[in-house]
C-alpha positions as CSV (number, residue, x, y, z in Angstrom):
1,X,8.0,-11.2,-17.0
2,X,11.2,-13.2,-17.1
3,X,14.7,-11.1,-18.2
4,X,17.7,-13.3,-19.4
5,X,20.9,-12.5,-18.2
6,X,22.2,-11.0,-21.0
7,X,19.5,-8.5,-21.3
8,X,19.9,-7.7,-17.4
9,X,24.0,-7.4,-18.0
10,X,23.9,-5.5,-21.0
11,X,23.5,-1.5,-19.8
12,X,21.6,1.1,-22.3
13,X,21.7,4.1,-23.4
14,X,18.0,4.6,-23.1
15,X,18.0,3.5,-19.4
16,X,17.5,5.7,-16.9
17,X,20.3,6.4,-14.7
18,X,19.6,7.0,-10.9
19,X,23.2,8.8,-9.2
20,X,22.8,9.4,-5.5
21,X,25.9,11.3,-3.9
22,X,26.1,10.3,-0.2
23,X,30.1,11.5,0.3
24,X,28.9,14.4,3.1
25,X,26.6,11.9,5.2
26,X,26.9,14.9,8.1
27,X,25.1,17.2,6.0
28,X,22.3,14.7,5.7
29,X,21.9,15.8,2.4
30,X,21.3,12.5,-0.6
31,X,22.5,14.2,-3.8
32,X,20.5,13.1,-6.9
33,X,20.5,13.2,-10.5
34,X,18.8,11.6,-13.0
35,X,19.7,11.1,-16.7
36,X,17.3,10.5,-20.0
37,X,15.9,10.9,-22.9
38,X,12.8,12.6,-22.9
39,X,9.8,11.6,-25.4
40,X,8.0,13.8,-27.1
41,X,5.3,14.9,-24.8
42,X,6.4,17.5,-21.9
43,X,8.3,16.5,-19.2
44,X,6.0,15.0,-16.3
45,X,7.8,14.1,-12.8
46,X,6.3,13.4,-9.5
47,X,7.3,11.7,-6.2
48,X,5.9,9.1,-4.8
49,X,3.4,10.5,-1.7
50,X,3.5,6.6,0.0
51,X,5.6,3.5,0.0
52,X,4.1,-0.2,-0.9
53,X,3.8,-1.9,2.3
54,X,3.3,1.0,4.3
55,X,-0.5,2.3,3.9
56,X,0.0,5.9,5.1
57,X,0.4,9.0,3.0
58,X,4.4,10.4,3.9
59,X,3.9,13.3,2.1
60,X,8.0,12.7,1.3
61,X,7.9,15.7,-0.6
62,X,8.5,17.7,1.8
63,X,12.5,16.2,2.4
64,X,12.9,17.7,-1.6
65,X,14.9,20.6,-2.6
66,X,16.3,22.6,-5.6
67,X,14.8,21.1,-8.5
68,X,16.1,21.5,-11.6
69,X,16.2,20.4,-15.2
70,X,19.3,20.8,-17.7
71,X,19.3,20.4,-21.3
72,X,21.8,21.3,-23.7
73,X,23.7,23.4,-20.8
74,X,20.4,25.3,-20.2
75,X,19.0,24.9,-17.0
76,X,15.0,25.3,-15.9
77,X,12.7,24.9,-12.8
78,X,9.7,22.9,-13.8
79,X,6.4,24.2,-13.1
80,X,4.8,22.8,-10.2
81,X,1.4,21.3,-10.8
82,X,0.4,19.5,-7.5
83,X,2.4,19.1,-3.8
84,X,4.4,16.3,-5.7
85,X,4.3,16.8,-9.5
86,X,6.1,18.8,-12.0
87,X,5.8,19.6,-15.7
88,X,8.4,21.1,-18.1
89,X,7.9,21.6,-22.2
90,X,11.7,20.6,-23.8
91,X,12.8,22.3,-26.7
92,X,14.0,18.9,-27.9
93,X,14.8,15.6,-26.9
94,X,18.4,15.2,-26.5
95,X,19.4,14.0,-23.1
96,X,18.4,15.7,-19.7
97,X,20.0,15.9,-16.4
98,X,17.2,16.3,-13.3
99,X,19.5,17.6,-10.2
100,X,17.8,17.9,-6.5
101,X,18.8,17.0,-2.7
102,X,16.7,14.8,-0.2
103,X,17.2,15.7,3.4
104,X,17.8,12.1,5.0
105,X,16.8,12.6,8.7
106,X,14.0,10.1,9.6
107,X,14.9,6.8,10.7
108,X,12.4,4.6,9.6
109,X,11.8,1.1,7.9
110,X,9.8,3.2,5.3
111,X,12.1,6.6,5.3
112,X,16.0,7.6,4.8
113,X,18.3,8.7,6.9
114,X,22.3,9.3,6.6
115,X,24.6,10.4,9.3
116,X,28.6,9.5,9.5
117,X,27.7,6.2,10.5
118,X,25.4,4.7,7.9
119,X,22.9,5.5,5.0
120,X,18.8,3.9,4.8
121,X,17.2,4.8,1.9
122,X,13.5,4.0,0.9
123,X,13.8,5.2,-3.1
124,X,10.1,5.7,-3.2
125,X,11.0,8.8,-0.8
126,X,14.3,9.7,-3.1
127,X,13.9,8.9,-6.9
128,X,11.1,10.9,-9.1
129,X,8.8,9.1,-11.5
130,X,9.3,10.0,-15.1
131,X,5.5,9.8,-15.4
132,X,6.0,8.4,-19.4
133,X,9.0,6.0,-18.9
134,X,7.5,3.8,-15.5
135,X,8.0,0.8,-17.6
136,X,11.8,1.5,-18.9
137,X,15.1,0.2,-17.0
138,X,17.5,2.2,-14.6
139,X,20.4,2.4,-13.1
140,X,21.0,3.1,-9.8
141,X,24.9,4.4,-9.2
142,X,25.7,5.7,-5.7
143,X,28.8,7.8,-4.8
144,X,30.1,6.7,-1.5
145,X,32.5,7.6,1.4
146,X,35.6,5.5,1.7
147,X,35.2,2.4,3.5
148,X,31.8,1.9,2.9
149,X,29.6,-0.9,1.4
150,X,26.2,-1.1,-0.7
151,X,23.4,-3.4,0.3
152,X,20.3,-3.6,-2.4
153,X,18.8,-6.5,-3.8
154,X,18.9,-5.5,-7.1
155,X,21.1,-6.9,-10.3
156,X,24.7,-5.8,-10.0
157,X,26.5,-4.9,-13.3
158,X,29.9,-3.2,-11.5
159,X,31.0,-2.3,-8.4
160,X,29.0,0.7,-7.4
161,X,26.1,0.3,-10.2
162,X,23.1,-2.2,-10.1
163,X,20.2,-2.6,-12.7
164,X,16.4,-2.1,-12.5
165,X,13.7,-3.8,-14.9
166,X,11.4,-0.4,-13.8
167,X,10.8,1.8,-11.5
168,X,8.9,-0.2,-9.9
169,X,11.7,-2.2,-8.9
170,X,14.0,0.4,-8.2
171,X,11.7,1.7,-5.5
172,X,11.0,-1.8,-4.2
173,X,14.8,-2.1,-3.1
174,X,15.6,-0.8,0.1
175,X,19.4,0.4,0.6
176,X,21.4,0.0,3.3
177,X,25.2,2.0,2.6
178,X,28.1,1.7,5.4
179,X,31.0,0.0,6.6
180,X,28.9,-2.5,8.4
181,X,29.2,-6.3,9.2
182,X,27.6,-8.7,7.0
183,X,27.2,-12.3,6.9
184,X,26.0,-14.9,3.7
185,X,23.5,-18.5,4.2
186,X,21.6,-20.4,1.8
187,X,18.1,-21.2,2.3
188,X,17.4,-24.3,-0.2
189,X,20.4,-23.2,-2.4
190,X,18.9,-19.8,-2.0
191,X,21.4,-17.3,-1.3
192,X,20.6,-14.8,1.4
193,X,22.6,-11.7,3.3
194,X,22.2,-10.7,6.7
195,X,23.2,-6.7,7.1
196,X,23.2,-5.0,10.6
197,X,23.9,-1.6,11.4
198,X,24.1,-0.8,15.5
199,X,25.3,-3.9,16.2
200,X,26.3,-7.1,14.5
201,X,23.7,-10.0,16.0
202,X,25.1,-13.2,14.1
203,X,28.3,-11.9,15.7
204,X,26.9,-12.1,19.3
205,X,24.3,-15.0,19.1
206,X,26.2,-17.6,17.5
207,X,22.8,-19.9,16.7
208,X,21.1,-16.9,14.9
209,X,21.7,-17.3,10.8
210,X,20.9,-21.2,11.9
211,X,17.1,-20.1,13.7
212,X,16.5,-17.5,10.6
213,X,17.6,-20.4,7.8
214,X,15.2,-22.7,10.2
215,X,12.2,-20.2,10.2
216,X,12.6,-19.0,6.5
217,X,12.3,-23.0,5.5
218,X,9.2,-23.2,7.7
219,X,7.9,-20.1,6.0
220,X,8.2,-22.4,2.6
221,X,6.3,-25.5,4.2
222,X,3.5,-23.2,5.1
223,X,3.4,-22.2,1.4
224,X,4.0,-25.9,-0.3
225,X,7.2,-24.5,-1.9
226,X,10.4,-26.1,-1.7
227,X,12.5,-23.1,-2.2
228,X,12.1,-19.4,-0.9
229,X,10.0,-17.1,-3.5
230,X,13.1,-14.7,-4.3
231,X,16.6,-15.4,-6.5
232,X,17.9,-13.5,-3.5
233,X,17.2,-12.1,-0.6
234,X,18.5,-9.2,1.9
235,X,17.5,-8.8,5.5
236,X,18.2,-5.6,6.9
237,X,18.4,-4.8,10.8
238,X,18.7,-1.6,12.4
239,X,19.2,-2.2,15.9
240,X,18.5,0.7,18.4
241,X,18.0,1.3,22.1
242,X,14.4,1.9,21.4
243,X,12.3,0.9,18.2
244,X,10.1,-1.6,16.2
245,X,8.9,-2.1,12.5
246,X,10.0,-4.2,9.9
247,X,8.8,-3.7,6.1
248,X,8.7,-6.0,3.0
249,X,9.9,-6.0,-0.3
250,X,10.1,-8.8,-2.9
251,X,13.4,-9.8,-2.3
252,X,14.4,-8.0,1.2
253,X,12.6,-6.5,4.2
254,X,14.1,-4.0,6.5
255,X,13.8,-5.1,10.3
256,X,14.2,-2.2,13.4
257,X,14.0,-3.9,17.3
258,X,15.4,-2.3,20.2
259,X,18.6,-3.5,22.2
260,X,17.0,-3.6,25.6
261,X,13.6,-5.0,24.1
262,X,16.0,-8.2,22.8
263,X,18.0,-8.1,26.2
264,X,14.3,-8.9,28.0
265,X,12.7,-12.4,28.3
266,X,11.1,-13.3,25.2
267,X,12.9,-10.4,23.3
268,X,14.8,-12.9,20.8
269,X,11.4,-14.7,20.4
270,X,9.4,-11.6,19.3
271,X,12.5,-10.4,17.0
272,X,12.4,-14.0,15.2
273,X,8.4,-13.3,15.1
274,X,9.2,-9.9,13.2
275,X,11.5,-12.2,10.9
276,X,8.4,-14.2,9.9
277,X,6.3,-11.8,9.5
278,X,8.1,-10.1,6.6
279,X,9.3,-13.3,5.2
280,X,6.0,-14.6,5.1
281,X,5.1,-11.5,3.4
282,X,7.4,-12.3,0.2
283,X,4.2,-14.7,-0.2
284,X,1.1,-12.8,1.1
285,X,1.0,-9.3,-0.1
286,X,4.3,-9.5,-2.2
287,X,3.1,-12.6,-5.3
288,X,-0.2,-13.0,-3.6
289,X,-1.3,-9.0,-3.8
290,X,-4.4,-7.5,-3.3
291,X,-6.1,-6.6,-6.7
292,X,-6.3,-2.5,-5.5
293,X,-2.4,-2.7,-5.8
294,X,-1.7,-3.4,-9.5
295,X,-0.9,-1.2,-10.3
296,X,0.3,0.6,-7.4
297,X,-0.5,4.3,-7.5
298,X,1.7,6.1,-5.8
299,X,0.0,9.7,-5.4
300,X,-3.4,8.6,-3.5
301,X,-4.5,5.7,-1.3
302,X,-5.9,2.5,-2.8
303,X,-8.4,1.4,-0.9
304,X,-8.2,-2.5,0.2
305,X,-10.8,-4.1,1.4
306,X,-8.0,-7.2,2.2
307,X,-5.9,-5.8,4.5
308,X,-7.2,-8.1,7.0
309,X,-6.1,-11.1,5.4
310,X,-2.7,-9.3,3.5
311,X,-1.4,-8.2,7.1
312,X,-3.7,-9.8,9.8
313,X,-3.5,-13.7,8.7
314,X,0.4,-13.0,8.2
315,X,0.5,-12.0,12.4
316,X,-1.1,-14.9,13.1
317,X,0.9,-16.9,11.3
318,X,4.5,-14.9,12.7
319,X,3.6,-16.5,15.9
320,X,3.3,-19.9,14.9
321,X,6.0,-20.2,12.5
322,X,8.5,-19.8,15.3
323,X,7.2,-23.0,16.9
324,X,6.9,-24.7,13.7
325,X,10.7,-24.6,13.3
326,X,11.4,-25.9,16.6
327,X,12.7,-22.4,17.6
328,X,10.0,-22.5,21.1
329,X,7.8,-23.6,22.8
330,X,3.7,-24.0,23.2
331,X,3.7,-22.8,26.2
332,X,5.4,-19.8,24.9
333,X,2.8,-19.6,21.9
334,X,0.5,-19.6,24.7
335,X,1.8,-16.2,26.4
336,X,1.4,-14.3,23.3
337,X,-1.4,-15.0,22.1
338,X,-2.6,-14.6,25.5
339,X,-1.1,-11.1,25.1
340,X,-3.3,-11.0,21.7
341,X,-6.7,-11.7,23.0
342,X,-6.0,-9.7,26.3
343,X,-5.3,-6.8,23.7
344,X,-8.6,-7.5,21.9
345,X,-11.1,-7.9,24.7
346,X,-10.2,-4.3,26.3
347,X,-10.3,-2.8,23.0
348,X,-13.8,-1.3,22.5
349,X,-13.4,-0.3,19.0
350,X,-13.8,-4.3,18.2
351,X,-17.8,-3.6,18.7
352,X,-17.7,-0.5,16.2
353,X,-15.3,-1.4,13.3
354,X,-15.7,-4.7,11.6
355,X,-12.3,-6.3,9.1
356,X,-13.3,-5.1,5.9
357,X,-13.8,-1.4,7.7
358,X,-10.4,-1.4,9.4
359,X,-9.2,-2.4,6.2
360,X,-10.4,0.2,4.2
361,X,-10.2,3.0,7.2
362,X,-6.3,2.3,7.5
363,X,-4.7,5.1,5.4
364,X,-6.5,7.6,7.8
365,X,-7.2,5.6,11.1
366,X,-4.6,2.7,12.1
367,X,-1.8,4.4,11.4
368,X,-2.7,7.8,12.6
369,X,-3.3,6.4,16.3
370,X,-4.4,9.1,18.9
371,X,-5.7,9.0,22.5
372,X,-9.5,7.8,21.4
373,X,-8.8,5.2,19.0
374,X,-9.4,2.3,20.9
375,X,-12.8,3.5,21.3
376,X,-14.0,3.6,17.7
377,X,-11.1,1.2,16.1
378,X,-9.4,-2.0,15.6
379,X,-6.7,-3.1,14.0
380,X,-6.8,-6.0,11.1
């Protein structure tokens, strides 16, 4: 579906409008409202139990608290139908205010966290689903302590306010808040943003935004596209002393590497790996999505039978892309696949679970790792 500018520019009274308060980040308390007008059918709210990209129930219920509903200057708690979902008959439907706090503790690529120095947000783990109004437009508005800056790939229509198509979208848009270092490239008259909190890499490795623009228009010849998938697009990077992840959106991802892991031999290799992985993945997974996620559903698992090729063929590729854009070498290809197969061959899980079974098996197995899973378990 294609929105023209005029129609993205022009705010509504009938959108929804998303306000997160983040002006005590020591408290590491997200304040939230949301404003609309109901339809006619009782009120239905839930929060998402998973975000895309990340194929493990977070339960992320369990950060919310004090939830209410006010109408007319009347307040109510909804009833509570499931772990995650709400229901609430109106007396009318003028517009309602939904007030609740997220505790933001959990640094993640797929949960939030705020602290005096930064925010993260995942808003699949922050903003509840109107069950009947997926489909309508919002506005996300954030309250901010002084000095700080928003980082979202979404539509902005002022300075502390950006636009939605659907919720979809909202909760597809990672945000980064706080007075952090930022730099701007094009890839093929594509405008992207590089956003770092814990450290400000284009600032220290001079060639960096040049290797990423490199890799991200190798990424492109891979696909037989002249131009990056995305209007725009936001990397995020949370460096730490300890960490890894990244996660992908349609216009973002959100990158976590550690400092000493980049200080080591190979480390800026892998970290540009990581980069290709979740650009790649604006491609395969993002445009090119498994059929099980279209919808997504946000309460239960889908089971995907294409995991394998969704995130398996896109770490192959993150290896080779590298070398592609002239960024190393063969014989540095060589180590890590090396590294790969090595992994494989002591793993004896590979003789128990085929592709399309850790594919399917992943909400409950992969990602819940424990001492005996090599035994009975491979990853895609």
């Amino acid at each position: 579906t294609f929105i023209s500018v005029s129609e993205v520019c022009t705010p509504s009274a009938d959108d929804i409008a998303v306000n997160l308060d983040l002006r005590q980040p020591t408290n590491h308390l997200v304040g939230v409202r949301l404003e609309l007008t109901p339809g006619p059918e009782p009120l239905r709210l839930c929060l998402p139990a998973w975000t895309p990209g990340s194929y493990l129930i977070r339960d992320y219920v369990r950060h919310l608290e004090g939830l209410e509903v006010e109408q007319r200057g009347q307040r109510w708690r909804p009833q509570r139908t499931d772990v995650a979902s709400w229901k609430l008959e109106l007396p009318s439907q003028d517009r309602l205010y939904i007030h609740y706090t997220i505790l933001a503790t959990e640094l993640s690529v797929r949960t939030c966290h705020l602290d005096a120095d930064h925010c993260f947000l995942a808003l699949a783990a922050v903003v509840l689903l109107v069950q009947d109004q997926r489909w309508r437009p919002l506005q996300l508005s954030l309250a901010l302590p002084s000095g700080w800056d928003v980082f979202v790939p979404l539509m902005q229509l002022s300075p502390n306010t950006w636009w939605a198509r659907d919720f979809d979208e909202l909760v597809d848009s990672p945000v980064e808040v706080g007075p952090h270092p930022h730099h701007s490239f094009d890839v093929a008259g594509v405008p992207h943003r590089w956003v770092s909190w814990g450290g400000d890499l284009p600032d220290r490795d001079h060639g960096w935004l040049t290797d990423v623009s490199m890799l991200c228009l190798t990424c492109c010849r891979l696909m037989g596209v002249s131009r990056p998938a995305a209007e725009q697009y936001l990397f995020i990077l949370h460096l730490r002393d300890h960490g890894f992840g990244g996660l992908e959106h349609d216009s973002a991802c959100v990158l976590m590497y550690g400092r000493r892991a980049l200080a080591q031999p190979g480390g800026r290799r892998h970290l540009l790996q990581l980069v290709a992985h979740e650009y790649l993945h604006q491609w395969n997974v993002r445009r090119l999505r498994p059929a099980e996620l279209s919808p997504y559903e946000y309460s239960t698992p889908a089971i995907i039978p294409t995991l394998w090729f969704a995130e398996g063929v896109t770490s192959y590729y993150d290896q080779l892309l590298p070398v592609a854009a002239g960024l190393c070498g063969e014989a540095e290809l060589l180590e890590d696949l090396g590294g790969d197969l090595s992994r494989y061959l002591l793993t004896p899980g590979r003789a128990v679970q085929s592709l399309r079974q850790s594919s399917e098996e992943a909400w409950v197995k992969l990602y819940r790792q424990d001492a005996w899973s090599a035994d009975s378990q491979i990853s895609y």
